[in-house]
C-alpha positions as CSV (number, residue, x, y, z in Angstrom):
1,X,0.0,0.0,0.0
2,X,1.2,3.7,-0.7
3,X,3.0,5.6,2.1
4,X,1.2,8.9,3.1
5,X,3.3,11.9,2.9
6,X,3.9,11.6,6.2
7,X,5.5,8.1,6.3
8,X,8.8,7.2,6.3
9,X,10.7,5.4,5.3
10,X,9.9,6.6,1.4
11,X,10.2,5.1,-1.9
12,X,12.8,7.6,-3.6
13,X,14.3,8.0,-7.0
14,X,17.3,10.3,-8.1
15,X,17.6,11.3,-11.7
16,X,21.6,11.9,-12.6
17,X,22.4,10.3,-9.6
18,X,25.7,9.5,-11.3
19,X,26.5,13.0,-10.5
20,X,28.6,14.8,-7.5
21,X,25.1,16.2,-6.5
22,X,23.2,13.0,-6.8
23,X,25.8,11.1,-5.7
24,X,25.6,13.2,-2.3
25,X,22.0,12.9,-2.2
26,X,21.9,8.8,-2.9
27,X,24.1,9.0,0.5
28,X,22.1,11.5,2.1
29,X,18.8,9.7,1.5
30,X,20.3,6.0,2.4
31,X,21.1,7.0,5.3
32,X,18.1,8.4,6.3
33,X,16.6,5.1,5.7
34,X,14.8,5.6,2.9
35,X,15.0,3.4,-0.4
36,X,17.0,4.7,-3.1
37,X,16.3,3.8,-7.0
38,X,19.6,5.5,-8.8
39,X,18.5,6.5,-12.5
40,X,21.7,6.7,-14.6
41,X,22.2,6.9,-18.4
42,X,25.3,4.3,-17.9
43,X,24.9,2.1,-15.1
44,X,28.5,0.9,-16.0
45,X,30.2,4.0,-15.0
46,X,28.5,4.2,-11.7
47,X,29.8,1.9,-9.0
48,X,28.6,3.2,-5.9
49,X,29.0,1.0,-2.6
50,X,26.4,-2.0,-2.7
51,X,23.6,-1.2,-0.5
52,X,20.5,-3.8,0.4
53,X,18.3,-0.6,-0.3
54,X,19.5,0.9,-3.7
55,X,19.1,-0.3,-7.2
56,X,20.4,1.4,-9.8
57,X,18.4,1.2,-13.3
58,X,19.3,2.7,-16.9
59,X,17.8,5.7,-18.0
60,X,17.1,8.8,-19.2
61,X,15.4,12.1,-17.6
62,X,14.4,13.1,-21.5
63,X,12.6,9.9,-22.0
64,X,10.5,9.0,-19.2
65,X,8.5,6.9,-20.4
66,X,10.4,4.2,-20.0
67,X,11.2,5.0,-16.7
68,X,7.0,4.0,-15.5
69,X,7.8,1.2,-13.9
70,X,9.7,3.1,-11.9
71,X,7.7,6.1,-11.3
72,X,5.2,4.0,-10.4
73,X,6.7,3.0,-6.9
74,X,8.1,6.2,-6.2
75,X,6.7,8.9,-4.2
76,X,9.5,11.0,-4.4
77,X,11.8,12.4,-7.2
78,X,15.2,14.3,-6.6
79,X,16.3,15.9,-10.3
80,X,19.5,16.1,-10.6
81,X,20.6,15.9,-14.5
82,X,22.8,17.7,-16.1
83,X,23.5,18.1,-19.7
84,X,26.9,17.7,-19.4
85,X,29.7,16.8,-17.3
86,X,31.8,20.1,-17.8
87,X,31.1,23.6,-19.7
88,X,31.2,23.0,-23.2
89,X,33.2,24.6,-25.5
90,X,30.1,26.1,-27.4
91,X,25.9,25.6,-26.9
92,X,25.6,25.8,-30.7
93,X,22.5,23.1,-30.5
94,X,22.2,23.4,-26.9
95,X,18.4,22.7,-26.2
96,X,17.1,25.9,-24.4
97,X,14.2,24.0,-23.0
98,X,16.4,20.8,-21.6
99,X,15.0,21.2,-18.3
100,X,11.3,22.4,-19.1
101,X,11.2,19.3,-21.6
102,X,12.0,16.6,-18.4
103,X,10.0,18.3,-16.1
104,X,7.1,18.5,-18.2
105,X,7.3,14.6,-19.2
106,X,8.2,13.7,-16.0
107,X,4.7,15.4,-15.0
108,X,3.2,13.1,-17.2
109,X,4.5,9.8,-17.0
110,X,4.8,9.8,-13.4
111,X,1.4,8.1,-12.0
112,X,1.5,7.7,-8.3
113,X,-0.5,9.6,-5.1
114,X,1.7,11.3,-4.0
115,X,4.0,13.1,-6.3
116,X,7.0,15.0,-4.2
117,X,9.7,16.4,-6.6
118,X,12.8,18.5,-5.2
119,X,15.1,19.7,-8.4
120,X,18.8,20.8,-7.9
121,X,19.1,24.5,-9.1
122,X,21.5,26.8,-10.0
123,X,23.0,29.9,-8.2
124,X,22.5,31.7,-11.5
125,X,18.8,31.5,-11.8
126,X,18.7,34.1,-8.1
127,X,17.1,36.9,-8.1
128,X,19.6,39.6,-5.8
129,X,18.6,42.7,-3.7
130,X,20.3,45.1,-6.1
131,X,18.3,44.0,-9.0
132,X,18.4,41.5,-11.5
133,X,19.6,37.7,-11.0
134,X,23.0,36.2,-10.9
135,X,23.2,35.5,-14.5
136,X,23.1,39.2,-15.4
137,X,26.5,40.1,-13.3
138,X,29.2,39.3,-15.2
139,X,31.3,39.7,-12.0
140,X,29.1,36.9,-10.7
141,X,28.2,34.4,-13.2
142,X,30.2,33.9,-16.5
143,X,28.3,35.1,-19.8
144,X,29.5,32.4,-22.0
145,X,27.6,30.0,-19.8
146,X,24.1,32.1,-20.3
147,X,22.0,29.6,-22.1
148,X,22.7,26.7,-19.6
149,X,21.6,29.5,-17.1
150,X,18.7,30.6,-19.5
151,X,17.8,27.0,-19.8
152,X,17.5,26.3,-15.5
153,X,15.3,29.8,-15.6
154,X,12.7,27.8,-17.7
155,X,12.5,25.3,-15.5
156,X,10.1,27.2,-13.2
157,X,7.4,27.9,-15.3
158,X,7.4,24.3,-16.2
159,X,7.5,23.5,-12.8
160,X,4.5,25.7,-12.5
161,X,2.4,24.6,-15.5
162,X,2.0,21.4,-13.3
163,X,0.4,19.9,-10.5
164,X,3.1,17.8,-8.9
165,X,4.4,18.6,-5.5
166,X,8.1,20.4,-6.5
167,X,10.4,22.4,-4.8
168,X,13.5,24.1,-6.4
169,X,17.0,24.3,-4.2
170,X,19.2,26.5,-5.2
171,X,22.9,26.2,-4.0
172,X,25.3,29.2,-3.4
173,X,27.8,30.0,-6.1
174,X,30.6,28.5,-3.5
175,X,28.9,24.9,-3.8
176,X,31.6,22.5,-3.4
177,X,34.2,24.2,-1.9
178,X,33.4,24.1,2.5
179,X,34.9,21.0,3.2
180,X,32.3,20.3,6.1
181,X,29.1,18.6,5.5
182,X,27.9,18.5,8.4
183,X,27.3,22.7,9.0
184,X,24.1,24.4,9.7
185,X,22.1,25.5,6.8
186,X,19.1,28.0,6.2
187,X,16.7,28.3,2.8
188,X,16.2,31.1,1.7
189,X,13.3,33.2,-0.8
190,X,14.8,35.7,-2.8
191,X,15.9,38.1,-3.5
192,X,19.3,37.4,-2.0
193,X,22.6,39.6,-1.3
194,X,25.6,39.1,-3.4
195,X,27.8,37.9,0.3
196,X,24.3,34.7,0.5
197,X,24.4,33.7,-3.2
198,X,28.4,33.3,-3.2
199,X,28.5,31.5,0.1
200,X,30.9,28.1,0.2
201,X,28.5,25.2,0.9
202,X,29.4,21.5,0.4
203,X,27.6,18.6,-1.4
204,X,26.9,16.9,1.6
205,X,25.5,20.0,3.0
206,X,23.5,20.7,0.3
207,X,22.3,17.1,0.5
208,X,20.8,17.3,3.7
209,X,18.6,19.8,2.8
210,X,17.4,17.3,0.1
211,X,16.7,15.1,2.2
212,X,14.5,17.2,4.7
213,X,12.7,18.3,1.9
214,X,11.8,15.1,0.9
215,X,10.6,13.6,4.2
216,X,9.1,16.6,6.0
217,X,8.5,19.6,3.0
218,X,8.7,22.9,3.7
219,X,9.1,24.3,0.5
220,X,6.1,24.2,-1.7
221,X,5.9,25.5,-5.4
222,X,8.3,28.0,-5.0
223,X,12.5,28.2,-5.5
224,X,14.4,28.7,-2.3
225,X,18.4,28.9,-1.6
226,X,20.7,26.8,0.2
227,X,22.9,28.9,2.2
228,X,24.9,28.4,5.3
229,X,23.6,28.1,8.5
């Protein structure tokens, strides 16, 4: 029988779990109990530690459909895919809507009760005090890098067009670099200072926050930040 929102342990899935991100998460959420399915595009370049409750399955945040079976059984998705592993050298035939596309097939293949999805953001996509978001400061954000920014911004309205359950957490532009990941954290609504969106947070840090979304949620339709605590 389903789980009520309330329940725990939950039934979880993390798209691009191959990632450092969802790679930090798959930890984060393990450990919390919960049970884990790992969606990669190549399960034979992701070897985490064997776990009774993961599974790891092939596929693809683009094509959901034949990811049903596991949507079926999941109660709550963590998206984080990436189009690529590092920046590329040019977006000539970069996809502007990569992230509005999964979110809005996701929203359709996925049948199940309850329907809880937290998405990984991006520092870029903030809207600061001073006007503007990130993207828009060169000083902040690298222009070359604007349509993979662009492309995260449309992933709210898509968010928005649907009736799933969805959060969107934002990291600080520091992500990766506090070695600690155990340190307090706060979320945050925009708009945010430039000191709060540059913060250092680490993975497993950021995880956490994941996670809490996940079992208790705080955060409903609406983009927050991850800064430190």
């Amino acid at each position: 029988m389903p789980s009520t929102p309330d329940q725990l342990p939950k039934q979880v899935a993390v798209l691009g779990a191959g990632g450092r991100v969802g790679r930090a998460v798959t930890a984060a959420l393990l450990a919390g109990e919960h049970h884990v399915t790992a969606v990669v595009r190549d399960p034979g370049r992701y070897d985490p530690p064997p776990h009774p409750r993961l599974r790891v399955v092939r596929g693809d945040a683009r094509q959901p459909a034949p990811l049903a079976p596991v949507l079926r059984t999941t109660e709550a998705l963590v998206l984080a895919v990436t189009p690529f592993t590092a920046p590329p050298p040019s977006f000539d035939g970069f996809d502007p809507d990569y992230y509005a596309a999964i979110v809005a097939g996701l929203a359709d293949a996925w049948d199940h009760p309850h329907r809880r999805l937290v998405a990984v953001g991006l520092t870029a996509t903030l809207r600061l005090d001073s006007g503007g978001a990130v993207m828009d400061d060169p000083d902040l954000f690298p222009p070359a890098l604007t349509p993979y920014a662009e492309a995260h911004a449309r992933q709210l309205p898509a968010l928005s067009a649907t009736t799933l359950d969805w959060a969107v957490l934002a990291p600080p532009g520091g992500f990766g670099t506090d070695p600690d990941p155990r340190r307090p954290y706060r979320l945050l609504r925009e708009p945010l200072s430039r000191t709060q969106v540059m913060a250092a947070l680490s993975h497993g840090t950021y995880a956490r926050a994941v996670v809490a979304e996940v079992e208790r949620p705080t955060v409903r339709r609406e983009r927050v930040a991850v800064v430190p605590g």
